[in-house]
C-alpha positions in Angstrom: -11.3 33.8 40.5 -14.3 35.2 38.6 -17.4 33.8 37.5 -16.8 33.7 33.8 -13.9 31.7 33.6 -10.7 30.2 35.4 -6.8 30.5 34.1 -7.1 26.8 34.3 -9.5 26.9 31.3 -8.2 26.5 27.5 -8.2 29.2 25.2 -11.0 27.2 23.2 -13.4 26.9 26.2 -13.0 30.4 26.7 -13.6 31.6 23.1 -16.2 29.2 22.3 -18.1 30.5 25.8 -17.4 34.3 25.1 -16.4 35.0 21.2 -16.0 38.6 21.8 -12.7 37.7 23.4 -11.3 36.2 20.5 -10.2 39.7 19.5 -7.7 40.1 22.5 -6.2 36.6 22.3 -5.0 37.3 18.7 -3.9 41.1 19.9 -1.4 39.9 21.9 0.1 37.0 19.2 -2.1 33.7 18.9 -3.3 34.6 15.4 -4.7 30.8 14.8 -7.4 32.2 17.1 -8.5 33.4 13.5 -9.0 30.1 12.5 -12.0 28.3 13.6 -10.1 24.6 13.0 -7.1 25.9 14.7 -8.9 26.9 17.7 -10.3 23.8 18.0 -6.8 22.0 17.6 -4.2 24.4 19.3 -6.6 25.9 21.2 -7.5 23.4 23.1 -4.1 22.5 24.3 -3.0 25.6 25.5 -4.3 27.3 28.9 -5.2 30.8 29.6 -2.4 30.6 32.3 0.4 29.0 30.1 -0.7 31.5 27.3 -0.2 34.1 29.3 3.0 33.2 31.2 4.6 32.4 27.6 3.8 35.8 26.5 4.9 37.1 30.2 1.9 39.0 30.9 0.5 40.2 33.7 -1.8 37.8 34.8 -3.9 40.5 36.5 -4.4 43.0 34.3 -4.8 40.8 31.1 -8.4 38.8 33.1 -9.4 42.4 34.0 -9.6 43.2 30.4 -11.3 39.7 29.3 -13.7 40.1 31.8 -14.3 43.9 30.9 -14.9 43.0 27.3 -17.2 40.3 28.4 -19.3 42.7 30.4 -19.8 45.1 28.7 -21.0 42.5 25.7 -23.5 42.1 28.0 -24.6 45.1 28.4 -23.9 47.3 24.5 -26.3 47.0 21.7 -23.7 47.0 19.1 -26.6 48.4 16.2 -27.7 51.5 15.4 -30.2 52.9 17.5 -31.8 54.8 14.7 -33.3 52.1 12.8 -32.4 51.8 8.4 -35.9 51.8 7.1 -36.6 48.8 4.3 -38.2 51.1 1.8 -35.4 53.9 2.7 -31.7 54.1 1.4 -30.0 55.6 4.4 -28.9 59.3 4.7 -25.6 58.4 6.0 -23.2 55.5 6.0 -20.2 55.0 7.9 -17.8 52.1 7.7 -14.3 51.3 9.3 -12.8 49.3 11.8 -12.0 50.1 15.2 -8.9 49.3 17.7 -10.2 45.8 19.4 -8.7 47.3 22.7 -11.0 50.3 22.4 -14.2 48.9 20.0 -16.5 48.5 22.8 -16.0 52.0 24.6 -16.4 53.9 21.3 -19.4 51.8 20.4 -21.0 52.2 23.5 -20.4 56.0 23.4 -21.6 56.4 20.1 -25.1 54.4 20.7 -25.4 57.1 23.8 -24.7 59.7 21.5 -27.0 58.8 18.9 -29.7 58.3 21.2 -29.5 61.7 22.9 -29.5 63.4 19.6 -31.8 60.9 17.4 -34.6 63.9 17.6 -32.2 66.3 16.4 -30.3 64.5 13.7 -33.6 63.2 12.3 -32.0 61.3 9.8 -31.4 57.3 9.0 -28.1 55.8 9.6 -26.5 52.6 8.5 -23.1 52.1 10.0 -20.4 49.0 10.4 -17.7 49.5 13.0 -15.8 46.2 13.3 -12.6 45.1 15.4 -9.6 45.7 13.4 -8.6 41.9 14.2 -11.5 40.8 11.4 -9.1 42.7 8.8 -10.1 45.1 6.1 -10.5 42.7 3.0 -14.2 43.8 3.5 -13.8 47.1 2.9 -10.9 46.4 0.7 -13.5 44.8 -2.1 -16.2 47.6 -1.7 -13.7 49.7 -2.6 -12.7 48.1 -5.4 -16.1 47.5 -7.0 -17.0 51.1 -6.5 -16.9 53.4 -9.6 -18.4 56.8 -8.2 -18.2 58.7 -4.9 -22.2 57.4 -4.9 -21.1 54.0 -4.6 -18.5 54.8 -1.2 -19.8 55.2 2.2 -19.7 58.9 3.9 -17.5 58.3 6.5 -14.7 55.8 6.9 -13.1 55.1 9.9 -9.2 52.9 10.1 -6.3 52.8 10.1 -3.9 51.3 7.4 -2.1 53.1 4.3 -2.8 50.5 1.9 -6.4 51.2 2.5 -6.1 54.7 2.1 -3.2 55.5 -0.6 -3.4 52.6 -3.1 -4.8 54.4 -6.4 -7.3 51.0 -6.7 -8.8 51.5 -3.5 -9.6 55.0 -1.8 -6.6 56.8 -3.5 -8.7 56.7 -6.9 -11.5 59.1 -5.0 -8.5 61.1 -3.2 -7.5 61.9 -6.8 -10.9 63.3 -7.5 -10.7 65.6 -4.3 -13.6 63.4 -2.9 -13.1 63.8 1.3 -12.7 66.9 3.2 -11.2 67.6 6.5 -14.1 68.6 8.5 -12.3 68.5 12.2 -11.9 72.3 11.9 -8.6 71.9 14.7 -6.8 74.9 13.3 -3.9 73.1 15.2 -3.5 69.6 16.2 -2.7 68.2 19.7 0.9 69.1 20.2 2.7 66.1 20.1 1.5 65.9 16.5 2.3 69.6 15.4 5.7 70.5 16.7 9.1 71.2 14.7 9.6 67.9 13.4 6.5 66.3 12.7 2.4 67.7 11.7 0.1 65.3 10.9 -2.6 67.8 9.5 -3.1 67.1 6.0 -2.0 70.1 3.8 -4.2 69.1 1.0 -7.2 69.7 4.1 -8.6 66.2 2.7 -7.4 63.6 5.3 -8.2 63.5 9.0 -6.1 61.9 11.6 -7.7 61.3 15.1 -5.1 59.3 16.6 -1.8 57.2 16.2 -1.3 53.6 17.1 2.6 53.7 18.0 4.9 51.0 18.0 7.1 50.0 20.9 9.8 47.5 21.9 9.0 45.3 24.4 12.4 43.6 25.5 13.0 40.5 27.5 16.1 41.3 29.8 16.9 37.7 30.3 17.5 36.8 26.9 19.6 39.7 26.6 23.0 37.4 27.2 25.1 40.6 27.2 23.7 42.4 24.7 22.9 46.5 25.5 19.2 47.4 25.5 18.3 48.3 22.6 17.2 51.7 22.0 16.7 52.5 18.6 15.0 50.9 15.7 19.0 51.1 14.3 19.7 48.8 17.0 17.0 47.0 16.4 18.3 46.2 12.5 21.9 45.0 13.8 23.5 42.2 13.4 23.2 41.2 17.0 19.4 41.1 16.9 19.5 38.9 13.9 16.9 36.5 14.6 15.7 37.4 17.8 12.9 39.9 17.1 9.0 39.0 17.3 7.0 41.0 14.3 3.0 42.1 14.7 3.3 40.3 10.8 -0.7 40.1 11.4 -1.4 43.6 12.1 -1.0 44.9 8.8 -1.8 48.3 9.5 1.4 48.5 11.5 3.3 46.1 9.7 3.0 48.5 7.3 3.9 51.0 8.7 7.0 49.8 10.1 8.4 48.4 6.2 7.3 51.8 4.8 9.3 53.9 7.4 12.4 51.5 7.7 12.1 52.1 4.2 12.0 55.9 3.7 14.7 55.8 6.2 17.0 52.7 5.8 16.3 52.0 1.8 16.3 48.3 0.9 19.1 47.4 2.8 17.0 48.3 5.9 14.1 46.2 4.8 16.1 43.4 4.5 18.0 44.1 7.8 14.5 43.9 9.5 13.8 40.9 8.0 16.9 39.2 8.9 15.8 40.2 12.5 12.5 38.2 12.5 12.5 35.4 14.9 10.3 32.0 13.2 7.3 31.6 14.9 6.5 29.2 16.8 3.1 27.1 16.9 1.6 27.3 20.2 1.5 23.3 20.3 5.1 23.4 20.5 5.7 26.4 22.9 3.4 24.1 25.5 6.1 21.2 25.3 8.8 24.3 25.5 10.1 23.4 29.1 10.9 19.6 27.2 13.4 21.3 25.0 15.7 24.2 24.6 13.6 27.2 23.3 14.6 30.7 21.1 12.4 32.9 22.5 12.7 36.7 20.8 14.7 39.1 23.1 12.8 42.0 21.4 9.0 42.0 20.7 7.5 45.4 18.6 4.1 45.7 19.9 1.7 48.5 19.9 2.5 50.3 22.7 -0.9 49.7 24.8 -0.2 46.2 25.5 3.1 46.8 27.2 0.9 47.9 30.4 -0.3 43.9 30.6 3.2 43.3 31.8 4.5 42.4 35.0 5.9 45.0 37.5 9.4 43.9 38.4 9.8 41.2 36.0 11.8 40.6 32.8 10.1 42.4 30.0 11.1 45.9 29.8 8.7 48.5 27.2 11.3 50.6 25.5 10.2 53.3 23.8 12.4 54.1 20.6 14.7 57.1 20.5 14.1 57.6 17.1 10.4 57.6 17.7 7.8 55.1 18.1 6.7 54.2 14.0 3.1 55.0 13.9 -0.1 53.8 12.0 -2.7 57.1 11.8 -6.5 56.5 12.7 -7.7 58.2 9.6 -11.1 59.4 9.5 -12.5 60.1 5.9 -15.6 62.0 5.0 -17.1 63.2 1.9 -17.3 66.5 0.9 -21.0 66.5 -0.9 -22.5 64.9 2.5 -21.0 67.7 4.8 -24.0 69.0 6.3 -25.4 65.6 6.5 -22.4 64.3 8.3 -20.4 67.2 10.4 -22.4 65.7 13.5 -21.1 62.3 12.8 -17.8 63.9 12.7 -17.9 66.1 15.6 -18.0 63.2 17.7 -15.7 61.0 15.9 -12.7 64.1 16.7 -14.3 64.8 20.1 -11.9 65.6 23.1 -14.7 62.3 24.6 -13.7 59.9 21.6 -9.8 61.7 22.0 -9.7 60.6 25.8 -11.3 57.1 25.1 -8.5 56.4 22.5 -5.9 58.1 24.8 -6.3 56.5 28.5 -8.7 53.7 27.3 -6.0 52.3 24.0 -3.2 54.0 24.0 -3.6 55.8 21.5 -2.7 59.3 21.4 -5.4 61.6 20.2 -5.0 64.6 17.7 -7.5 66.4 19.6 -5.6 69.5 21.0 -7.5 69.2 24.5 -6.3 65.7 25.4 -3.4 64.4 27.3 -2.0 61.8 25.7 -0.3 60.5 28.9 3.2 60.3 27.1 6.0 62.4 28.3 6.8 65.0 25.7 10.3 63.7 25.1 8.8 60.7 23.8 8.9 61.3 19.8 7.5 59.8 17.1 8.1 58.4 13.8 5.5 59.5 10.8 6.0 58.4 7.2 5.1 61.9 6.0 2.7 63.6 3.9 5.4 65.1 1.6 6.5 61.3 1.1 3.2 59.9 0.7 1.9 62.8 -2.4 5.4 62.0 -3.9 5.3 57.9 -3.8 2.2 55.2 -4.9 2.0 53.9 -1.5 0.1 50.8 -2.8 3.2 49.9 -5.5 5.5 50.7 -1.9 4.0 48.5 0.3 4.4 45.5 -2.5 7.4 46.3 -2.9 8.5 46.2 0.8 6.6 43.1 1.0 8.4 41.8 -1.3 11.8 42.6 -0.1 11.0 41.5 3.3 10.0 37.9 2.6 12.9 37.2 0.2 15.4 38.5 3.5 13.9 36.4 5.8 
């Protein structure tokens, strides 16, 4: 028990009482939490305890984040501290989106930050940092209305390769040699600058301050003799036709996973993964689930830091691919005429502080070449490439992976 809420309680009662929490609910796969109608409908007729026990998390560890996020709402001041003046254009902007699991820790960080060096950075700043859940169409139509580097923000902080490869959006100021790696890592961490993989952009344009991996979490009971699967090959076989639950709505790693299955697999492999996809299922009808005989997916790909909400000892299993766990970078972009404005701003962005609040805090393994990224070194991962990405139009990729995918399924 807490004083905020019960498990007993809906999923509306809880998001209409604390809205910061709609974030986490759609996370871990109730999307119509987007939807104000829908969360008045399905919402309503789903608990926090049946939500979680369909999902088979850990009861525990899932109310110590709600109630984390709901504190700490409390407490943050999610503005800048340093005030945009109304007769005063601001000397830097910064827009992006942040990981919901870590938003609140960065932002509070940053507003500390800011504060402590407000007398030395003597400058106005206007900045939006949203949660990644509210999308990127926002920053998606800026960037298409723009013309000139004047009509961009300074720094830019997301993930998704859409966002930053498609020539209409911020490939068109790529071209034109607009952003500069300012980091100054001569190497990065080393689980991101080994013999198989570097994710230090050659073209010293692109930063990457962490990854947001891609997991299998697998429900041993629905197994019914099949092996534990182990690789994202096993993953596109027959025998997991049907069986495998998507993150369709994070389209950062959605995107991600089509473009490396992909490079890898061709068309063929596209299709194969979208032979795998398991319907979804309204949460309505998963609540009258124990009336009827239910497909559940054996095999869930989730980013990898919600597979520590599960239970100890029970049926889901986090299986880390042996191929490597497909990532989605953090990118942080920053323009090259602003540098001495903004290398402060980015000093703290690719801090070993921010590195360590991605790491331990998300799950999200940092570039920064001080931080442990708490992943065992024979854990690899998957990265699209930068060769691969200079050689293809990402954008025209994505479509037509898209595109494939939906016909297969």
């Amino acid at each position: 028990m807490n004083k905020y809420f019960d498990i007993k309680d809906s999923l509306y009662d809880i998001v209409k009482k604390y809205p910061e929490t709609i974030s986490l609910f759609i996370s871990i796969g109730f999307e119509d939490m987007k939807d104000e109608d829908k969360r008045k409908t399905l919402g309503k007729a789903i608990s926090l305890e049946t939500a979680l026990s369909m999902k088979k998390i850990n009861v525990g560890t899932f109310t110590d984040r709600l109630i984390e996020i709901i504190e700490d709402k409390k407490n943050i001041i999610d503005e800048t501290l340093i005030q945009k003046s109304e007769n005063k254009e601001a000397d830097v902007r910064i827009d992006g989106v942040l990981p919901c699991p870590v938003r609140i820790p960065l932002m509070d960080s940053f507003n500390k930050w800011m504060d402590n060096e407000k007398d030395n950075l003597d400058i106005i700043v206007d900045y939006e940092l949203k949660a990644a859940s509210s999308g990127i169409d926002w920053l998606k139509e800026s960037l298409e209305e723009a013309d000139s580097e004047e009509d961009i923000s300074d720094i830019f902080i997301s993930a998704g390769f859409d966002l930053f490869f498609d020539k209409n959006l911020m490939g068109k100021f790529k071209s034109k040699d607009v952003f500069k790696d300012m980091t100054g890592f001569s190497r990065l961490n080393t689980d991101f600058d080994n013999e198989y993989m570097n994710l230090k952009d050659p073209d010293n344009q692109y930063s990457i301050i962490g990854v947001v991996p891609a997991v299998f979490l697998v429900n041993t009971e629905e197994l019914n003799g099949r092996e534990l699967p182990k690789s994202w090959e096993d993953i596109l076989s027959e025998e997991f036709e049907n069986r495998v639950s998507l993150p369709i709505g994070d389209f950062d790693l959605f995107n991600a996973i089509l473009l490396n299955i992909h490079k890898r697999y061709g068309e063929d492999g596209v299709k194969r993964l979208g032979k795998s996809l398991l319907k979804s299922m309204h949460p309505s009808e998963m609540v009258k689930s124990h009336m009827k005989k239910m497909e559940r997916p054996v095999v869930t790909i989730m980013p990898y830091f919600f597979t520590k909400m599960t239970k100890e000892g029970g049926p889901m299993v986090a299986v880390w691919p042996s191929d490597g766990a497909i990532i989605s970078p953090i990118f942080l972009l920053t323009k090259k005429s602003k540098e001495k404005e903004i290398k402060p701003f980015v000093d703290f962005f690719a801090s070993k502080q921010v590195g360590e609040i991605l790491a331990h805090n998300g799950r999200f393994p940092s570039t920064h070449p001080e931080v442990d990224n708490l992943v065992p070194k024979d854990q690899k991962y998957m990265w699209l490439g930068w060769d691969y990405i200079s050689e293809n139009d990402i954008g025209e990729k994505i479509k037509i992976c898209e595109k494939i995918f939906n016909e297969s399924i």
